[in-house]
C-alpha positions as CSV (number, residue, x, y, z in Angstrom):
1,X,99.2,85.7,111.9
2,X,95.7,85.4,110.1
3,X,94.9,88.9,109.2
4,X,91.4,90.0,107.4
5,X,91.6,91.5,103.7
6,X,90.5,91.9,100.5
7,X,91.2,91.8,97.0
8,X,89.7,94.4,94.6
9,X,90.2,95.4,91.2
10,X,89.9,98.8,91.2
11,X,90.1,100.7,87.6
12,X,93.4,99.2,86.1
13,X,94.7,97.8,89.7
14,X,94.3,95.1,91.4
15,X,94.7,96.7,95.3
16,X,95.1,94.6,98.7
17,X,92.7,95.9,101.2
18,X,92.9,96.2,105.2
19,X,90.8,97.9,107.5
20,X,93.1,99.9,109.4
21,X,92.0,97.9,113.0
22,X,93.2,95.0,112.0
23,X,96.8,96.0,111.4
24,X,99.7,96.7,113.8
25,X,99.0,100.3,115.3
26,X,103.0,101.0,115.0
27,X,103.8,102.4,111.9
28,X,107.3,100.3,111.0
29,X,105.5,97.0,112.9
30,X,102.4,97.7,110.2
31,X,104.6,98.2,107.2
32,X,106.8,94.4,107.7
33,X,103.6,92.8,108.2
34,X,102.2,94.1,105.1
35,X,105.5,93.3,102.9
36,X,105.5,89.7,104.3
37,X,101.3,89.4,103.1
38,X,102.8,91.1,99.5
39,X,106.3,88.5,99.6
40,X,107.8,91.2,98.9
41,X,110.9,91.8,98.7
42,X,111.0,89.3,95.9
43,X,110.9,90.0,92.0
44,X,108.6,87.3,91.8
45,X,106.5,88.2,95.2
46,X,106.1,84.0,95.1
47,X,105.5,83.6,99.4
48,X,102.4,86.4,99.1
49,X,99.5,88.1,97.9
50,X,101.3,90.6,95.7
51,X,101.6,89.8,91.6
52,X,105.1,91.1,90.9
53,X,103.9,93.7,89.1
54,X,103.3,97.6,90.4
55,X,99.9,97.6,89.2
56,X,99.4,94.8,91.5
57,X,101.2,95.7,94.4
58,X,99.2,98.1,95.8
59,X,97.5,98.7,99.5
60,X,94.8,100.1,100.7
61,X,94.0,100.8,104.7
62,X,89.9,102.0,105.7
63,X,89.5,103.2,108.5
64,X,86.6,105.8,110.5
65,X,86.7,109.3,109.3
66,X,88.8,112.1,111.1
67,X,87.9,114.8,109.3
68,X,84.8,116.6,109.1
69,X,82.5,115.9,106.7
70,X,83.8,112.4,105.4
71,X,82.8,109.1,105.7
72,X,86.2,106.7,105.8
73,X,89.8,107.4,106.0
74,X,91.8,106.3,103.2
75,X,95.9,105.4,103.1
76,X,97.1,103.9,100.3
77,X,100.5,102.5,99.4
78,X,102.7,101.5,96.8
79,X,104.4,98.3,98.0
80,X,107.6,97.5,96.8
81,X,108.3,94.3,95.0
82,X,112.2,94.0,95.0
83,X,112.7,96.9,98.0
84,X,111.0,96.3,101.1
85,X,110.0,100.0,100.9
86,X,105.9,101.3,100.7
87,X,106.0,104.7,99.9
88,X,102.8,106.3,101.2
89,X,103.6,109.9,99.3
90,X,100.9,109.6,97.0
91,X,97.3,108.6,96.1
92,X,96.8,106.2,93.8
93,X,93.0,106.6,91.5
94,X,91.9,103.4,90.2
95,X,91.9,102.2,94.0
96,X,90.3,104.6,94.9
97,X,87.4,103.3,92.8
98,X,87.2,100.4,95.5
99,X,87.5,102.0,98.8
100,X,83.7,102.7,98.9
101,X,82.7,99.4,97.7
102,X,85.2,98.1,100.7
103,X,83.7,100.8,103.3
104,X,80.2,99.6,102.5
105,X,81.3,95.8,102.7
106,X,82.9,95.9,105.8
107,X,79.8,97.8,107.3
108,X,81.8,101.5,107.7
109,X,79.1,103.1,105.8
110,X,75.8,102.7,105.0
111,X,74.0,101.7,101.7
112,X,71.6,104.0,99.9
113,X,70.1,102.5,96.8
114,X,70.1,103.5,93.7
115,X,73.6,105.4,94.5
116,X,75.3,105.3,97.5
117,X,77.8,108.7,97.5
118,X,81.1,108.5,100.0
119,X,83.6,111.1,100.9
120,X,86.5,109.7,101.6
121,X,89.4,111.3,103.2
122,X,93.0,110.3,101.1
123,X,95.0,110.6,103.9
124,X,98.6,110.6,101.7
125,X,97.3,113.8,99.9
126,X,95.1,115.5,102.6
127,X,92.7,115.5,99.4
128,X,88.8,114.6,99.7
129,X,87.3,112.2,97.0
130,X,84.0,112.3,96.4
131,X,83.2,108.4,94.9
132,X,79.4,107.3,93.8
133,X,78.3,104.0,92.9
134,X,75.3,101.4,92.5
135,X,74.1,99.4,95.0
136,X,71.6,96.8,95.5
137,X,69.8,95.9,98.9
138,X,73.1,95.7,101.1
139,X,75.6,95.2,98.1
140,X,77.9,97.4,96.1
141,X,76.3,96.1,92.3
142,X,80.0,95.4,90.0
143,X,78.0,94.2,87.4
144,X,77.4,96.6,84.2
145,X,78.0,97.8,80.9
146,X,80.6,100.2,81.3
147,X,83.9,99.8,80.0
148,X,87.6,100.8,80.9
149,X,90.5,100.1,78.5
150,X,93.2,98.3,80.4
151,X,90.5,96.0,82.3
152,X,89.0,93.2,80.3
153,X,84.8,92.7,80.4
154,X,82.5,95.5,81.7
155,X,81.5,96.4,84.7
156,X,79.2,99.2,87.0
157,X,80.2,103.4,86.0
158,X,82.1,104.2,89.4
159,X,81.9,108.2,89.4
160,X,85.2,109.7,91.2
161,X,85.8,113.5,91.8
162,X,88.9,114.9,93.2
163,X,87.1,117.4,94.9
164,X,90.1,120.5,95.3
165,X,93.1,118.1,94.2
166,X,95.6,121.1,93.3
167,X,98.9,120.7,94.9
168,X,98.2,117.0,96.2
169,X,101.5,116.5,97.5
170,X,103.7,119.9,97.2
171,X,101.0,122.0,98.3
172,X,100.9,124.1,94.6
173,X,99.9,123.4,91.2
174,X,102.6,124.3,90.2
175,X,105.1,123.6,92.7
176,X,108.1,125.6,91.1
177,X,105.6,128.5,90.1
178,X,106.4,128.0,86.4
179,X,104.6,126.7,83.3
180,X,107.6,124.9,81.8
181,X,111.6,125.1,82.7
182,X,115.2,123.7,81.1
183,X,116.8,121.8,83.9
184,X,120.1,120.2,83.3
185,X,120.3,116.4,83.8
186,X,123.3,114.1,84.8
187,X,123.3,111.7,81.8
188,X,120.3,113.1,79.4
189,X,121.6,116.6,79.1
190,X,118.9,119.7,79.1
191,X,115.4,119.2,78.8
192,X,112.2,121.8,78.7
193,X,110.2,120.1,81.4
194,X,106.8,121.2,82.9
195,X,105.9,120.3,86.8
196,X,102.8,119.9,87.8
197,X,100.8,118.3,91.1
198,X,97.3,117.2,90.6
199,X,96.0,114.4,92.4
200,X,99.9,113.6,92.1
201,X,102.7,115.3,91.1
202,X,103.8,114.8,87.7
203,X,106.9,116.1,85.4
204,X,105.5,116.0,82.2
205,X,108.9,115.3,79.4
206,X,108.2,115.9,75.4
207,X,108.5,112.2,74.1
208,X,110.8,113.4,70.6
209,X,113.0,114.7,73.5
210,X,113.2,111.1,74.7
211,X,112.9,109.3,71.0
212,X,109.4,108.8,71.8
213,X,106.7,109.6,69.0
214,X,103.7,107.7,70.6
215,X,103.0,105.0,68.5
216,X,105.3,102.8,70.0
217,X,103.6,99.4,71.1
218,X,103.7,99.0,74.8
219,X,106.4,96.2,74.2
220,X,108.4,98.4,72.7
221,X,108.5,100.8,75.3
222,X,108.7,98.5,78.4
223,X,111.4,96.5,77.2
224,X,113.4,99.8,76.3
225,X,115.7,99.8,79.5
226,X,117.5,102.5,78.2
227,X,114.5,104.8,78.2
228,X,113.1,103.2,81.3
229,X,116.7,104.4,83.0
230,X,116.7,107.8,81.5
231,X,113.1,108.4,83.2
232,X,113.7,107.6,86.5
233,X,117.1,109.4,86.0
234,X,114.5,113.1,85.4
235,X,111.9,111.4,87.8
236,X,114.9,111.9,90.2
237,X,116.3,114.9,90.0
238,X,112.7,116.0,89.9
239,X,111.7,114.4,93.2
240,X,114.7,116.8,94.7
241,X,113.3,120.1,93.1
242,X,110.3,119.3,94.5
243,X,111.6,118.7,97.9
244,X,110.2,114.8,97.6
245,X,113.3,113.1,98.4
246,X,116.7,113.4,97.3
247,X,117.9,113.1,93.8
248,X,120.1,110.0,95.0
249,X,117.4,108.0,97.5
250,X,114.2,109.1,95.1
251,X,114.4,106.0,93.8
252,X,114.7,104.0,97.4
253,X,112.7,106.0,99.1
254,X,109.8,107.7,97.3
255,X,109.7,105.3,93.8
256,X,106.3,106.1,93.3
257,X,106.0,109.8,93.5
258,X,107.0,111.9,91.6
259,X,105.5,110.3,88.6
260,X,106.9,110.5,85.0
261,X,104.8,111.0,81.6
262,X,106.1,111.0,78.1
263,X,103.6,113.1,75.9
264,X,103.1,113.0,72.2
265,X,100.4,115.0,69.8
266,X,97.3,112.8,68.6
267,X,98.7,109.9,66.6
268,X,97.3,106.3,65.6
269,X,98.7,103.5,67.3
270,X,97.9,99.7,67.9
271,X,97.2,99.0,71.8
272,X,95.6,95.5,73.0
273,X,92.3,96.3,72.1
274,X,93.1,97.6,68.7
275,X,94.1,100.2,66.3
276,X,93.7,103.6,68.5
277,X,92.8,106.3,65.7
278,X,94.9,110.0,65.9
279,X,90.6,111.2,66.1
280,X,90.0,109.5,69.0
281,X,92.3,111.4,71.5
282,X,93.7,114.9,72.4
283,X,96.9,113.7,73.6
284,X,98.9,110.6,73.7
285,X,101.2,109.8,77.4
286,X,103.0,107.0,78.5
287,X,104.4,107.0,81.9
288,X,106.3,104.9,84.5
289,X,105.0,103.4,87.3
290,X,107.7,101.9,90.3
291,X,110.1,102.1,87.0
292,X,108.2,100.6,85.2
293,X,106.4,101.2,82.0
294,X,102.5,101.8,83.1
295,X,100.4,99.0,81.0
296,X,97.8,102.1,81.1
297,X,97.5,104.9,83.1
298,X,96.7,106.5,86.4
299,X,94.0,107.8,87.6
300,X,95.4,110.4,89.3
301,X,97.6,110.6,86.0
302,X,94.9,111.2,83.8
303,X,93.9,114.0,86.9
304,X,97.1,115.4,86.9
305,X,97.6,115.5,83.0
306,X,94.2,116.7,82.3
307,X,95.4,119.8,84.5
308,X,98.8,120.5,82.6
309,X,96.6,120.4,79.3
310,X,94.4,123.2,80.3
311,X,97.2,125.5,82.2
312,X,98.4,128.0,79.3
313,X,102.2,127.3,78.3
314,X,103.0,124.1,79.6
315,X,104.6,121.4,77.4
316,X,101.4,119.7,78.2
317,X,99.4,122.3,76.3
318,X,100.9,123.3,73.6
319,X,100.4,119.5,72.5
320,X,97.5,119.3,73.5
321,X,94.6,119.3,71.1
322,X,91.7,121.7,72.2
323,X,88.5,120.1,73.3
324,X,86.0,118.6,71.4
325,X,82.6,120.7,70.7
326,X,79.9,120.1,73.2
327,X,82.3,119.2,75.8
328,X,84.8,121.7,76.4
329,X,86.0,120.4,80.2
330,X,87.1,116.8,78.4
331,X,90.6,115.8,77.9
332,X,91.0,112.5,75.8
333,X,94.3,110.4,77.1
334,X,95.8,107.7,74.8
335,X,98.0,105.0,76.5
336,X,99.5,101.9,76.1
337,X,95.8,99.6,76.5
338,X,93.5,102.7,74.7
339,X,92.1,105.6,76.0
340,X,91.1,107.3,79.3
341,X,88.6,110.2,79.4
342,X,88.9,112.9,82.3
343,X,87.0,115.7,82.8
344,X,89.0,119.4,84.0
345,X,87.5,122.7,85.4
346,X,89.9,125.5,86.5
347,X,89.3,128.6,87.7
348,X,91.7,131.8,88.2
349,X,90.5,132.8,91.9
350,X,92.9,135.9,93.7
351,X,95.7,135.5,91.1
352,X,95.9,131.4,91.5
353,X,94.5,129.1,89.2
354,X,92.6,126.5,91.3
355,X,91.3,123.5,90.3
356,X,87.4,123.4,90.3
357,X,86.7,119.8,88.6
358,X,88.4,116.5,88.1
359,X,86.0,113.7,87.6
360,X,86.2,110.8,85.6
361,X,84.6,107.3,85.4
362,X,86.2,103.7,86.8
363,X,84.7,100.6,87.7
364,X,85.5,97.8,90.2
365,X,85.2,94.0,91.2
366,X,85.4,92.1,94.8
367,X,88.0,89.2,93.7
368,X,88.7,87.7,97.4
369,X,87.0,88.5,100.7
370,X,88.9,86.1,103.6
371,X,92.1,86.6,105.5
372,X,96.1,86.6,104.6
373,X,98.3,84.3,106.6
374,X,101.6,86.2,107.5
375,X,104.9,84.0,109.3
376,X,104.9,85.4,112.8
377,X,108.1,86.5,113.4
């Protein structure tokens, strides 16, 4: 089977993209076409596309808009490397930075120079994203000065906005209606946790609570297997509370939502880029991605912890540092590769708190425009 895609890097992932046409229409058919195209399931994802990694094993399907007032569809999924499993339950950010870039190159929507705007529909969270980026003549322009820790070189400012992304997946903020809880764990004993779903849902863990201070290298952290097991051990139990999956198939079924973040106060550290100053973020977070440790972090992360920062009495808060002067919206992340800069607006409208603004900066690259070549069988 010879089957049209293409290869972006989008933010700090490196996405597979299909226009939805040109995939099986049934849903289970669709699904083993695109795990043989990834080789997955196989640790080393050798007889595909995918790069045995979960920042690399991501999908993206475009598609024509179904809903009012946007210009694509948008369904992305986390393929599974090991599992032949691609859970569709949430959005994932930095590809999101290339589904206008792939809308405009496969002709879905039109160019508009200097900025061409798209709203595109993310179908997993029922969420609108409103992306804007350069173009030239005919052609998406990836060339520019802006950088992203996590992606080497520089590249065009991609301008993303999770227009209303409160309650992504659950349907609330918060999705047990509090700030912060204790919840009693199988193996790690009682934590204060705090639950939250913007863009994604989160549960946000203290890193002490963990043996985490921060300034741990990213080596350190993703070869910890003990901490790694006690995460998706919360990330679990969590998925059940918030009606996900079940505590005992979370990790089959839904492995990439909920997400899990360990969060520290402003400290120094050494990432791959360099001594990261305690001055140069609000808040330090590392978190798991398909049990992994995230080389970076998410997009929707950054979203989603940018949120739990500026709710009152989450965990997320009280560590939180308070905004700089001059830019009282911003909320400065450190991860594992540097830093990531998000910008948060929330309102109290009718006795909820709603999220007004969630914007923040990405850029993108065509790698591969041709077609995959799947065994037919």
């Amino acid at each position: 089977m010879k089957i049209p895609c293409a290869i972006y890097r989008g933010g700090t992932s490196k996405p597979i993209f299909f226009l939805e046409k040109d995939l099986p229409r049934d849903p289970k058919t669709r699904d083993r076409v695109v795990l043989a195209a990834f080789g997955s399931p196989d640790l080393r994802q050798i007889d595909g596309l995918g790069g045995a990694d979960p920042l690399t094993s991501k999908v993206a399907y475009i598609g024509p808009p179904t809903v009012p007032n946007t210009d694509i569809n948008y369904t992305f999924g986390y393929v599974g490397i090991a599992q032949p499993v691609i859970d569709y339950t949430g959005n994932c950010g930095n590809t999101s930075a290339a589904a206008g870039p792939f809308a405009l190159l496969r002709g879905l929507i039109k160019p508009k120079e200097p900025i061409t705007k798209v709203r595109i529909y993310n179908t997993n969270t029922k969420k609108v994203i409103v992306a804007e980026f350069p173009v030239r003549g005919e052609e998406f322009v990836s060339e520019g000065d802006f950088r992203i820790d996590g992606a080497p070189g520089s590249g065009s400012k991609i301008l993303l906005d999770f227009i209303d992304s409160g309650g992504s997946v659950t349907g609330k903020l918060l999705p047990t209606g509090k700030v912060k809880e204790e919840i009693k764990f199988p193996t790690v004993g009682t934590l204060t946790v705090s639950m939250v779903d913007a863009a994604n849902p989160f549960v946000f863990v203290r890193g002490t609570d963990l043996g985490v201070q921060g300034n741990e290298t990213l080596e350190e952290i993703a070869g910890n297997s003990v901490l790694l097991k006690k995460c998706e051990e919360i990330r679990s139990v969590v998925a059940e509370i918030m009606g996900i999956a079940k505590k005992e198939e979370a990790t089959r079924k839904s492995p990439g939502v909920p997400k899990i973040a360990l969060v520290s106060p402003p400290t120094s550290y050494q990432s791959p880029k360099g001594k990261v100053e305690a001055s140069e973020v609000d808040i330090v977070a590392r978190m798991t991605a398909l049990q992994k440790l995230h080389k970076a972090y998410a997009v929707t992360g950054a979203v989603c912890l940018g949120t739990a920062a500026k709710v009152e009495g989450t965990i997320v808060n009280e560590i939180f540092r308070r905004a700089q002067p001059g830019n009282p919206s911003a909320v400065r992340i450190g991860h594992p590769s540097g830093t990531i800069q998000v910008e948060i607006g929330i309102e109290k409208r009718n006795g909820n708190l709603e999220l007004t603004k969630a914007a923040l900066a990405r850029t993108a690259r065509l790698l591969m425009d041709g077609h995959v070549y799947v065994p037919d069988r």
